[in-house]
N, C-alpha and C positions, 0 to 999 in steps of 0.2 A: 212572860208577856210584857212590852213595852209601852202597850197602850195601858195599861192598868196601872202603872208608873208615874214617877214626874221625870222620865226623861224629855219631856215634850208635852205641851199643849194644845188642845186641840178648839179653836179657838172657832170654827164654824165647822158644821157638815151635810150634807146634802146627799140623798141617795134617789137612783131611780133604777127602773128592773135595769141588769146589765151592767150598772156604772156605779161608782162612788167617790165620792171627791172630800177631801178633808182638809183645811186648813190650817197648819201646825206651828209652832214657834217653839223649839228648842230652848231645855231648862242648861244655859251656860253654867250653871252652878251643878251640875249633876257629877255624882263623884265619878262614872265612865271618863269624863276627860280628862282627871290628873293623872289617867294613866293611856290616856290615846288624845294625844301626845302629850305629853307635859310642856308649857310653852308655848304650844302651837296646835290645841283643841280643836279637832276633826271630826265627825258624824262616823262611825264607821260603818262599811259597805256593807255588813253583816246585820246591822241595826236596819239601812234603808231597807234593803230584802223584806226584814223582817217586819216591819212595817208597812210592807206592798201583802205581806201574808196577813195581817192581821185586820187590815181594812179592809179585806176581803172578808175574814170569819165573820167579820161582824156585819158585813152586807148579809150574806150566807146564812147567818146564824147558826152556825156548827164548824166545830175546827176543823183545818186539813192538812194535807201533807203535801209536801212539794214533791213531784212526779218527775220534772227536768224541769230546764231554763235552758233553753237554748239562745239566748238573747239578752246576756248581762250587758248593760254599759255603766260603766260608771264614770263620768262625763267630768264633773268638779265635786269638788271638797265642800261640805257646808262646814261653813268655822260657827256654831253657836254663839261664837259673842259676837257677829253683826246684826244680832236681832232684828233678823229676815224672816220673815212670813213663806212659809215654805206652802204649795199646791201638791200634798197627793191626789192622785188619781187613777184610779183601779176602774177597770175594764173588763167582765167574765162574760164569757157564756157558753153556758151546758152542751156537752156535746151527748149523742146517744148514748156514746160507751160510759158516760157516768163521768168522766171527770170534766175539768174547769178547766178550760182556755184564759189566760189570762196577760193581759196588759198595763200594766203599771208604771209609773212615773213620777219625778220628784223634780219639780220644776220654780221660780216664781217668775218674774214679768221679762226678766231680762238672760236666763240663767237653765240652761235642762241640768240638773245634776247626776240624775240616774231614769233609766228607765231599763226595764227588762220586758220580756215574755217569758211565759211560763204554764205548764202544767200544775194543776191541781188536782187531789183527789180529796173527796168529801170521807173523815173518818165518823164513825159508829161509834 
């Protein structure tokens, strides 16, 4: 888990049914980037993801698993050392069959970084 981490800070958060939004700022000192990239420290796509799943658990309050994505973009590079104020923003909602519709994003004023869509399922 990445939120339980200093890869990142989470420096506001606001939830309502449906939504959740968190405001992040990247720990540049984090040892993931002396080796993605060395020289030229990158956020990697694997982390954003993971991150769209995990501000989700925590709206949720129970873990899940990713079902598909049919809708990865990964738009720019966050470099952690412009200490940029990063906007997640996660979007669910329940469908009958039990799992999570889901819309997320990693944006700040001028910048979309990533956004996807995505299934979720709620685990036991």
């Amino acid at each position: 888990m990445i939120l339980s981490g200093n890869f990142f800070y989470v420096t506001e958060r606001s939830h309502d049914n449906g939504s959740a939004r968190c405001m992040i700022e990247f720990n540049k000192d984090h040892k993931i980037f002396k080796g993605h990239f060395p020289g030229r420290p990158v956020v990697p796509g694997v982390c954003m993801m993971q991150l769209i799943k995990e501000i989700l658990e925590s709206s949720v309050a129970k873990p899940t698993r990713l079902i598909s994505a049919g809708n990865l973009k990964f738009l720019s590079v966050i470099d952690p050392g412009q200490s940029i104020t990063i906007r997640a923003e996660v979007k669910y909602l329940f469908n009958t069959d039990g799992n999570i519709h889901v819309t997320g994003s990693l944006t700040n004023e001028r910048v979309t970084y990533f956004k996807m869509n995505g299934v979720f399922k709620l685990q036991e």
